[in-house]
C-alpha positions as CSV (number, residue, x, y, z in Angstrom):
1,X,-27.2,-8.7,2.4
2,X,-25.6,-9.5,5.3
3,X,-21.8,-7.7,5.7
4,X,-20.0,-11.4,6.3
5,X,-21.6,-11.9,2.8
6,X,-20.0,-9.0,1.1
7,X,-16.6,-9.6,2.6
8,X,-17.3,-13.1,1.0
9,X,-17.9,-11.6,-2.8
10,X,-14.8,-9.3,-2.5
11,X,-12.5,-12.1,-1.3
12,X,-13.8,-14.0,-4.8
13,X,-13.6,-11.4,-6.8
14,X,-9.7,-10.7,-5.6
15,X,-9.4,-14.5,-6.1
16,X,-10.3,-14.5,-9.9
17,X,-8.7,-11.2,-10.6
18,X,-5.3,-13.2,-9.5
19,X,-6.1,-16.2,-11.2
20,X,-6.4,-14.1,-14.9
21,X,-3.7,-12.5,-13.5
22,X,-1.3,-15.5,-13.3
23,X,-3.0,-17.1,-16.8
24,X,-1.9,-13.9,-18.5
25,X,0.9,-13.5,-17.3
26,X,4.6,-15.4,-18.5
27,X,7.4,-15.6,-16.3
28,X,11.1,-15.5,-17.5
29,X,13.4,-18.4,-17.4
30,X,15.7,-17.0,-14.9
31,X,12.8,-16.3,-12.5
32,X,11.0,-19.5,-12.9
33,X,14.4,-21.6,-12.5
34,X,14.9,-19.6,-9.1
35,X,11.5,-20.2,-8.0
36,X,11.5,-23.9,-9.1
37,X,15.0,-24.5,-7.5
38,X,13.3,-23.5,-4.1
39,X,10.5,-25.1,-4.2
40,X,11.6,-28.2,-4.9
41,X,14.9,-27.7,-2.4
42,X,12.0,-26.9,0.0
43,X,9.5,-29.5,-0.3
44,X,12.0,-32.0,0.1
45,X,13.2,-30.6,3.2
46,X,16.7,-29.8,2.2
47,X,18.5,-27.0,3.7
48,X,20.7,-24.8,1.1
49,X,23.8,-26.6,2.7
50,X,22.2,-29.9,2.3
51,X,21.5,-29.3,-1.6
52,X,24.8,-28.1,-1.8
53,X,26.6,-31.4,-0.3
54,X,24.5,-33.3,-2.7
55,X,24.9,-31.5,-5.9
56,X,28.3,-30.9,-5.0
57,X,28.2,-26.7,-5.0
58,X,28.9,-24.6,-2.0
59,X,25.6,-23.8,0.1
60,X,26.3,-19.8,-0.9
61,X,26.0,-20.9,-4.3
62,X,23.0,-22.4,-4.2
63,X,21.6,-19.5,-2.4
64,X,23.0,-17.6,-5.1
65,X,21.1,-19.3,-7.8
66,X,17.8,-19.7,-5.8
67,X,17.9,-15.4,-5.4
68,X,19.0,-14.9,-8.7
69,X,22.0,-13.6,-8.5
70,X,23.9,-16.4,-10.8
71,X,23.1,-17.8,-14.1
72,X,23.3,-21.9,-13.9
73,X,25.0,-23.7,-16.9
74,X,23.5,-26.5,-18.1
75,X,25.8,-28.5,-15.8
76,X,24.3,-27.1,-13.1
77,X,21.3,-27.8,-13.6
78,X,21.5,-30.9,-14.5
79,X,23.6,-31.8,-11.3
80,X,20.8,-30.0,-9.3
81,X,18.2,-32.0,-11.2
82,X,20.3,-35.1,-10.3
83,X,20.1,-33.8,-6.8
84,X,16.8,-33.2,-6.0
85,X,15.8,-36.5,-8.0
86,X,14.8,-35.4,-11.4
87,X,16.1,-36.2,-14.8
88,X,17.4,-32.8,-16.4
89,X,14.1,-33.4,-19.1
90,X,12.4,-33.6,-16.3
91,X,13.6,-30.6,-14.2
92,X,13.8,-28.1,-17.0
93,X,10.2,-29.4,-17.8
94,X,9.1,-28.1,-14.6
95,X,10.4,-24.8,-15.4
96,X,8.6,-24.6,-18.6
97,X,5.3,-25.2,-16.6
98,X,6.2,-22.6,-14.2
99,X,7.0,-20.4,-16.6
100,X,3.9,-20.6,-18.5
101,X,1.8,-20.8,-15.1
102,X,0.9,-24.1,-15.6
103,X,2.2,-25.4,-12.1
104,X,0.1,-23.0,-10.3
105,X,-3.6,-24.7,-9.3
106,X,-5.9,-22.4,-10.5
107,X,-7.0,-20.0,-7.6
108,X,-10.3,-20.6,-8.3
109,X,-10.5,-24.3,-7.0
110,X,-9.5,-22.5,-3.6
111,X,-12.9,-20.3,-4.2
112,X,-14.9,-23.3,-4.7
113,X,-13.3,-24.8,-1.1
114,X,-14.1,-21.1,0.4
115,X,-17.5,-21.2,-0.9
116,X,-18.3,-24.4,-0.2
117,X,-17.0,-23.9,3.8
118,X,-19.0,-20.7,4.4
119,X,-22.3,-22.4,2.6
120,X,-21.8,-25.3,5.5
121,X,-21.2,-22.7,8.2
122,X,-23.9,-20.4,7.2
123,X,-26.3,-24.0,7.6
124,X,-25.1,-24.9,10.7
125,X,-25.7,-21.6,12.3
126,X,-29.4,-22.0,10.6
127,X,-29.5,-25.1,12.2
128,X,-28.0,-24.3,15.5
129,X,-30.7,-21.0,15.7
């Protein structure tokens, strides 16, 4: 078997060791509000100032909360949910899926993209030969 081969095998096996990894494994509610706060602050482009001028909290705050450092009331949250266009159902929702790992696409579908690329490559160099 050829070595690019068994680089390949390693890579997926790595893959799905993370992907039981991240089924089995539960986050805490302070680390999946941190990690939802930023992701969301980040995917719509907002800067911690600019999340802070809309929620109305100081952008050292917000940085705060995103590095877990302070512990948001519930009128925080919902004021940040305001902010980044949520509903507060819909906000805390979000951190219930990320902390039960359900927001994370299954490593596994990357595999598949991986596996399918190289099994393209590998024909085209057949081809090209």
């Amino acid at each position: 078997s050829c070595a690019y081969c068994n680089v390949f095998m390693s890579v997926k096996t790595l893959l799905f060791k993370v992907d039981l990894w991240f089924m089995n494994n539960k986050i805490d509610t302070s680390t999946a509000f941190c990690q939802v706060l930023r992701q969301q602050r980040m995917s719509r482009g907002l800067t911690h100032s600019t999340l802070g001028l809309k929620s109305g909290f100081p952008r050292k705050y917000i940085y705060s909360l995103e590095a877990g450092n302070e512990l948001p009331s519930l009128r925080v949250v919902l004021r940040l949910a305001n902010a980044l266009g949520y509903s507060g159902a819909g906000f805390v929702t979000l951190i219930e899926r990320r902390m039960n790992g359900e927001d994370i696409p299954p490593v596994s579908s990357f595999t598949k993209k991986l596996t399918y690329r190289t099994t393209y490559e590998n024909k085209s160099k057949n081809i090209q030969q």
